[in-house]
C-alpha positions as CSV (number, residue, x, y, z in Angstrom):
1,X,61.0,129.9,40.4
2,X,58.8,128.4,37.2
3,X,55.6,130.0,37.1
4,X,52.8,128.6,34.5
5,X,51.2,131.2,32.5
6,X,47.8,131.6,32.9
7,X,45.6,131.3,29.7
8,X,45.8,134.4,27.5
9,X,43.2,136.8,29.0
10,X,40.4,138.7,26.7
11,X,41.4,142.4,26.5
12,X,41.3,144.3,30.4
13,X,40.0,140.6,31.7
14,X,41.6,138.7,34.2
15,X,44.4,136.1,35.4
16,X,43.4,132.7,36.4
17,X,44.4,130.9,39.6
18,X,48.3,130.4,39.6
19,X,49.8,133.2,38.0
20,X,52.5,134.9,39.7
21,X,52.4,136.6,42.9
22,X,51.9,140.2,42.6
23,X,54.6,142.9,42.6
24,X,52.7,145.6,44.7
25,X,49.2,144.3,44.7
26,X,47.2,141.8,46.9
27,X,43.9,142.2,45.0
28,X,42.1,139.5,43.4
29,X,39.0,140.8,42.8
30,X,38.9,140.8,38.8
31,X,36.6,138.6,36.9
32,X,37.2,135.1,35.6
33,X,40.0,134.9,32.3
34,X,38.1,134.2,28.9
35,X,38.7,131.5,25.9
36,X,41.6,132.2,24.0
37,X,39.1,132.2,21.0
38,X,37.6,135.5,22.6
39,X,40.9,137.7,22.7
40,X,41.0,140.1,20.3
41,X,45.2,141.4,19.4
42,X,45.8,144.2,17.4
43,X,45.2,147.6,19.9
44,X,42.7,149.2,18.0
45,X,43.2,151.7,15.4
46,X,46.9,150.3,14.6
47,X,47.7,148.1,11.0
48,X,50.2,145.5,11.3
49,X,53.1,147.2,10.7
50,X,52.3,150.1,13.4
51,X,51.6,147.7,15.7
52,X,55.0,145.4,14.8
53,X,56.9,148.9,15.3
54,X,55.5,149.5,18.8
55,X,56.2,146.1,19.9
56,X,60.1,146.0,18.4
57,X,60.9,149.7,19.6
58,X,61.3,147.7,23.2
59,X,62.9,143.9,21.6
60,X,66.5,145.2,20.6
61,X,67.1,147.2,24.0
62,X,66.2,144.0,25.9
63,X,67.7,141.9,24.2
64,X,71.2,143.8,24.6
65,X,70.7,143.7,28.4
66,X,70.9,139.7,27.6
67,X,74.6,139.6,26.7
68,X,76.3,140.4,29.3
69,X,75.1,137.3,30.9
70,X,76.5,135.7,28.0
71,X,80.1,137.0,28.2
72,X,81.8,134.1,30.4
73,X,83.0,131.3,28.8
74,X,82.5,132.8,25.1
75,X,85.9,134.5,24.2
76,X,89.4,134.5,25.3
77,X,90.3,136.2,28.8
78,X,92.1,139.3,26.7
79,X,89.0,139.7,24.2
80,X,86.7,138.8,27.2
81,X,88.2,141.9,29.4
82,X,87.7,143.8,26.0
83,X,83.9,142.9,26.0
84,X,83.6,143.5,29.6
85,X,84.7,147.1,29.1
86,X,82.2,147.4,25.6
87,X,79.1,146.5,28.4
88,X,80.6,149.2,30.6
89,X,80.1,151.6,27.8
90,X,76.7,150.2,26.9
91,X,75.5,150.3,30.5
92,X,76.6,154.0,30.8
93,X,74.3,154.9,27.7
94,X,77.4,155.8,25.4
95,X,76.8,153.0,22.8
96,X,79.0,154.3,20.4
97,X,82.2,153.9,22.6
98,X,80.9,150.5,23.5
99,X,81.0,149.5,19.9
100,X,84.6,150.6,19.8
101,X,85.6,148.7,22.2
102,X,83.9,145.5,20.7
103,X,86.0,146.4,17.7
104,X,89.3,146.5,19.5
105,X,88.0,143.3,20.7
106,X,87.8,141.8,17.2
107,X,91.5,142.9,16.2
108,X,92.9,140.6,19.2
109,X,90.6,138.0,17.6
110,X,88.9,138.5,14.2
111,X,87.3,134.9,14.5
112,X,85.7,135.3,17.4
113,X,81.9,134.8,16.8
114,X,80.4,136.6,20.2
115,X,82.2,139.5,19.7
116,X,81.4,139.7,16.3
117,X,77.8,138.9,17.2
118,X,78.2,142.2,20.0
119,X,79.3,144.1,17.3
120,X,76.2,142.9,15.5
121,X,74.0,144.4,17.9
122,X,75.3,147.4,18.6
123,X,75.4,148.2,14.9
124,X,71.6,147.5,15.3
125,X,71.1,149.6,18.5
126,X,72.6,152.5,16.9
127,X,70.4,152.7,13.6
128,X,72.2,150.5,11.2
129,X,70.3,147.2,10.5
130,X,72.4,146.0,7.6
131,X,75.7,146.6,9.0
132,X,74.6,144.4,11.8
133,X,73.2,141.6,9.3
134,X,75.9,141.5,7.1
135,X,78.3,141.1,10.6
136,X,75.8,137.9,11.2
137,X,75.8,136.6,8.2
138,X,79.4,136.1,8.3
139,X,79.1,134.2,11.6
140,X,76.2,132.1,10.3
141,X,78.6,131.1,7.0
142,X,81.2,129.6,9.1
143,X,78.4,128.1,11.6
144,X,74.8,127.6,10.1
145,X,73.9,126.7,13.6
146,X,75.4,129.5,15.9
147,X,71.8,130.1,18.3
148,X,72.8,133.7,18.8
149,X,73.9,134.7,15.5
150,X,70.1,133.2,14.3
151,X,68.0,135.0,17.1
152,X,69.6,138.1,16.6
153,X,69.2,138.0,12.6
154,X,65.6,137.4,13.5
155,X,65.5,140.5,16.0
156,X,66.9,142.8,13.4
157,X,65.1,141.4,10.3
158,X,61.3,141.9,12.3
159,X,62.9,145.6,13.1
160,X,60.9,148.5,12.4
161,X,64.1,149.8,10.6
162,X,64.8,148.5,6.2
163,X,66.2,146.1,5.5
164,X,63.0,144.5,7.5
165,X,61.6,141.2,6.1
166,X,59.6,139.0,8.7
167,X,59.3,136.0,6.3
168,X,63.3,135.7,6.8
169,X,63.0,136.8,10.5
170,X,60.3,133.7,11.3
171,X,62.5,131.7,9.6
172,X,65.2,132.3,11.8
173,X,63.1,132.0,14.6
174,X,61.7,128.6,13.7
175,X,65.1,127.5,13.1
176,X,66.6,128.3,16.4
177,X,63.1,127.0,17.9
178,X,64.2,123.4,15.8
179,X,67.8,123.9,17.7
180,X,66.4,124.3,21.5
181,X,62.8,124.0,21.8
182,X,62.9,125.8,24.9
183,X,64.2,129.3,23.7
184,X,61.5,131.4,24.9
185,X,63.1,134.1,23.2
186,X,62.7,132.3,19.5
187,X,58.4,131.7,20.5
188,X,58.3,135.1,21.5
189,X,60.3,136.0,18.0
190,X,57.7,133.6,15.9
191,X,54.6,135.2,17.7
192,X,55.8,138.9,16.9
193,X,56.6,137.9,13.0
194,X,52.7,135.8,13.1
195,X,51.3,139.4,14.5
196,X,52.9,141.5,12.0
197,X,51.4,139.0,9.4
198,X,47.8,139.1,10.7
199,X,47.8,135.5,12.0
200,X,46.4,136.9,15.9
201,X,45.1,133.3,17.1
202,X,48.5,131.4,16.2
203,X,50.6,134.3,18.0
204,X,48.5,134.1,20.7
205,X,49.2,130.4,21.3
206,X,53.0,130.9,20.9
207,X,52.7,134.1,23.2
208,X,51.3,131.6,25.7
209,X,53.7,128.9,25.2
210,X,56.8,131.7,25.9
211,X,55.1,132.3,29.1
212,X,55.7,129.1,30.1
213,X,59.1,128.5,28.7
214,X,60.1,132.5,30.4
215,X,60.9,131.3,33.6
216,X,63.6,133.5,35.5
217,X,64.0,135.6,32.7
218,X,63.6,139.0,33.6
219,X,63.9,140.6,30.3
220,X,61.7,138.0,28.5
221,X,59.0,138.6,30.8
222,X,59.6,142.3,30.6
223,X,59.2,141.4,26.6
224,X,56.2,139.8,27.1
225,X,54.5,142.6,29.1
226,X,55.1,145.4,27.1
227,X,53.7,143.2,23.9
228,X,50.7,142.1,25.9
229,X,49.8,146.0,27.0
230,X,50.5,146.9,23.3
231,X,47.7,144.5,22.3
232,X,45.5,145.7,25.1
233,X,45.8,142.7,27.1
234,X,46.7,144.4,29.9
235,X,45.9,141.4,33.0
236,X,48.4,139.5,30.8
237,X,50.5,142.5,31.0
238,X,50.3,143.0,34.0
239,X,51.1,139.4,35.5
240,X,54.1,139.5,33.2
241,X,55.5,142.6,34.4
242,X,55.5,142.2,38.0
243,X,56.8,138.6,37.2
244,X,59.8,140.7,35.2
245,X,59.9,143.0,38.7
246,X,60.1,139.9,41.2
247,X,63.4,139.1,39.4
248,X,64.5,142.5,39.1
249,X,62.8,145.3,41.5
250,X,65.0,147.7,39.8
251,X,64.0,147.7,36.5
252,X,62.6,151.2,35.9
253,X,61.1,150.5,32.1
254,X,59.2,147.8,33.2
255,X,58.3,149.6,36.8
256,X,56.7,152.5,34.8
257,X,54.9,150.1,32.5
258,X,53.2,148.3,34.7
259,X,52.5,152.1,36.5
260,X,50.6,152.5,33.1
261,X,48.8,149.2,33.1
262,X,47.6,149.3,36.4
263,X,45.5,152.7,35.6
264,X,44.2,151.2,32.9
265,X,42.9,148.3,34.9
266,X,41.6,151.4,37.5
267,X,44.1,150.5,39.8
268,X,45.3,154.1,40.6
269,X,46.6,153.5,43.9
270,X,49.3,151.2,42.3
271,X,49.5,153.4,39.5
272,X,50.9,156.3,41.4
273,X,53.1,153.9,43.8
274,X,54.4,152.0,41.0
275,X,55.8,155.7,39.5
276,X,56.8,156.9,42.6
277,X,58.8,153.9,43.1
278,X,60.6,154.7,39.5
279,X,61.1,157.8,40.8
280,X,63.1,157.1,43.9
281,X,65.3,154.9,42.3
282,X,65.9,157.4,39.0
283,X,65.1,160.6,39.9
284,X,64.2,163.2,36.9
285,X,66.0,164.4,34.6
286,X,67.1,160.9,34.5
287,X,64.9,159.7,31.3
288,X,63.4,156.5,33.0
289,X,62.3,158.8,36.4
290,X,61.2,161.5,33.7
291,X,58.7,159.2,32.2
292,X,57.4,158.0,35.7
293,X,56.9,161.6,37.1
294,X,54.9,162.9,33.3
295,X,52.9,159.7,34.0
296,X,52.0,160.3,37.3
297,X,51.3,164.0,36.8
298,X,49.3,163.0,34.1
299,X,47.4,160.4,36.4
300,X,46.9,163.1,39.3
301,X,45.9,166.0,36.8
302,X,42.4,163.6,36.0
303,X,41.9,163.0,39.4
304,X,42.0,166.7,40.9
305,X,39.8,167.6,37.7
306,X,37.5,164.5,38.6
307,X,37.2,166.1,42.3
308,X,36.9,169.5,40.8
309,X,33.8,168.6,38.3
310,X,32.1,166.2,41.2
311,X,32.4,169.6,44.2
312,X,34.4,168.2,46.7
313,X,37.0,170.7,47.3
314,X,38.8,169.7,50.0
315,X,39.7,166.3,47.8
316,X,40.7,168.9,44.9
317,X,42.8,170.8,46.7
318,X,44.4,168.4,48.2
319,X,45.6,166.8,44.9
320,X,46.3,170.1,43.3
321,X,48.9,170.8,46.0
322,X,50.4,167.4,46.1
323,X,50.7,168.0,41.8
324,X,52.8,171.2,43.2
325,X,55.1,168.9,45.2
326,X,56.4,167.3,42.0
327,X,56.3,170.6,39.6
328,X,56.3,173.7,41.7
329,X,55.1,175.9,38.6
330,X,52.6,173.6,37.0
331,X,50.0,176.5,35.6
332,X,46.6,174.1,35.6
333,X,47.7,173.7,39.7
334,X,48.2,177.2,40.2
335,X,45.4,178.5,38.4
336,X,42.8,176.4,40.2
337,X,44.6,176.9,43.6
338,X,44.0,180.4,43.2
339,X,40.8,180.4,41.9
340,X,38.7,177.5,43.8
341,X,35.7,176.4,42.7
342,X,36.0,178.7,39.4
343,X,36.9,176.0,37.3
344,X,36.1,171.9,36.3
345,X,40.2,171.6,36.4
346,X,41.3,173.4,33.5
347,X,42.6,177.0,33.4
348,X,40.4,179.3,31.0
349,X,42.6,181.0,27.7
350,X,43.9,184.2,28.8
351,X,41.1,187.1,28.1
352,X,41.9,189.7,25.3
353,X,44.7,191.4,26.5
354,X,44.9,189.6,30.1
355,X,48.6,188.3,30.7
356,X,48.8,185.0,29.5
357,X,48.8,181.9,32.0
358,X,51.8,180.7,33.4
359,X,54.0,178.4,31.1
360,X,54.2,174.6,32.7
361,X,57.3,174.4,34.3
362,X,57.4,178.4,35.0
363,X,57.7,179.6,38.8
364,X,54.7,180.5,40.9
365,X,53.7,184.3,41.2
């Protein structure tokens, strides 16, 4: 399904007519999208380059998830079975055994250029930028015009990790963008090296333009959303990520993103479902249902407080014991269960020589 990208939205405005259905929410009630002239880029607070290390922290991991799609028709069938076996490694978290495995794949066949290209990003993934470009640069010497080789020197040169250099990267980007126009991944590339450099109103437009060029690509939009909310766009955002969740319902990043976006639009209702749906489908410890639960704890701890400060106790209560049902020994819970209408929703310190409240996490007296 194409979807056209609404106009980029002034920070916390709205979508315009045609963006993509909803992943959770029906609501339309948000005021009409400003000129693109009116959005402002950088979050507040952050230079350049902090804001350029946010936004990549999220690029390489995506990207990865890309190349298994890529696999068929790339390599021979014994250095394909290989690679097959390196993205069973990388799927099961264990990156380093996935890179030997690419490397096995490489002495079947030294020449091949995907597999060096996997090696490539691995090397990246695991915190060493200029083993992975000099593995590129050697595919790019024997073809100048290898589209993966170039987006992925462009990923890893815009990294938040030396040997960095975004004048290289946006070259790289603008050069794939020559050899397929339609690479929303290269846009996306030459807004993120335009942001890093200051130049807000040109990323915007090429933000925009890999909107409409994202179409079924989950990770892209996923990409796209977590850039948007890093810039405090967060309708953009937020249409990107449940576009990312129609093609993937399973994608826990994104589905406890767009948990954080919709409280910051004040849609807490889909706040909390959104990270209760990351948490059926990953329960903690695992790191992605981890996240939800901290953010929906988080989320409920304001609201019992907001109850507590405004008097209505049963409201307060009530979310003070449902906080319980996710961490039996949370102290700020148990304090203010014992000691109703004591407090505004925060435990007092521990009088001089009074035991000291329990630890978060602790069990319940």
């Amino acid at each position: 399904m194409s979807v056209t990208a609404p106009a980029i939205c002034a920070r916390d405005g709205a979508t315009v007519p045609g963006a993509a259905p909803p992943f959770l929410d029906t609501d339309r009630g948000l005021p009409p999208s400003l000129p693109l002239n009116r959005a402002k880029t950088l979050a507040k607070g952050k230079t350049p380059v902090q804001a350029r290390k946010l936004i990549l922290s999220t690029i390489l991991v995506m990207v990865l998830a890309l190349s298994m799609s890529l696999l068929p028709g790339q390599a021979g069938a014994t250095v394909l079975d290989t690679l097959f076996t390196a993205q069973e490694w990388q799927n099961r978290g264990d990156l380093a055994a996935a890179r030997e495995a690419v490397r096995s794949a490489l002495k079947q066949s030294p020449e091949d250029s995907f597999a060096c290209i996997r090696l490539a990003q691995l090397d990246a993934a695991l915190g060493n930028p200029a083993e992975a470009l000099k593995g590129l640069d050697a595919v790019l010497a024997s073809d100048p015009d290898n589209r993966l080789a170039l987006l992925w020197k462009g990923h890893i040169l815009l990294g938040p990790s030396p040997p960095g250099d975004i004048g290289q990267a946006l070259a790289c980007y603008k050069r794939l963008t020559a050899l397929d126009p339609a690479n929303g991944w290269a846009v996306s590339g030459q807004a993120l090296c335009l942001l890093a450099k200051g130049q807000d109103r040109e990323a915007l437009a090429l933000l925009e333009k890999a909107q409409n060029l994202a179409g079924e690509d989950g990770p892209l939009h996923h990409l796209l959303g977590n850039t948007f909310a890093q810039l405090g766009l967060t309708v953009n955002a937020r249409m990107e990520l449940e576009q990312a969740l129609e093609i993937n319902s399973r994608n826990l990043v994104a589905l406890t993103s767009l948990g954080d976006v919709y409280l910051r639009l004040g849609l807490d209702s889909l706040a909390l479902n959104a990270w209760r749906q990351a948490m059926a489908l990953a329960p903690p410890p695992d790191a992605s249902g981890n996240q939800a639960r901290q953010s929906l704890l988080a989320a409920l701890t304001i609201q019992a407080r907001q109850a507590s400060a405004s008097g209505n106790a049963p409201e307060t209560t009530r979310l003070w014991r449902t906080i319980l049902g996710y961490e039996p020994g949370n102290a700020e819970a148990l304090w203010n269960l014992r000691n109703p209408g004591e407090g505004r929703g925060a435990a007092p310190a521990p009088r001089q020589g009074a035991a000291p409240a329990p630890r978060q996490g602790a069990a319940p007296a």
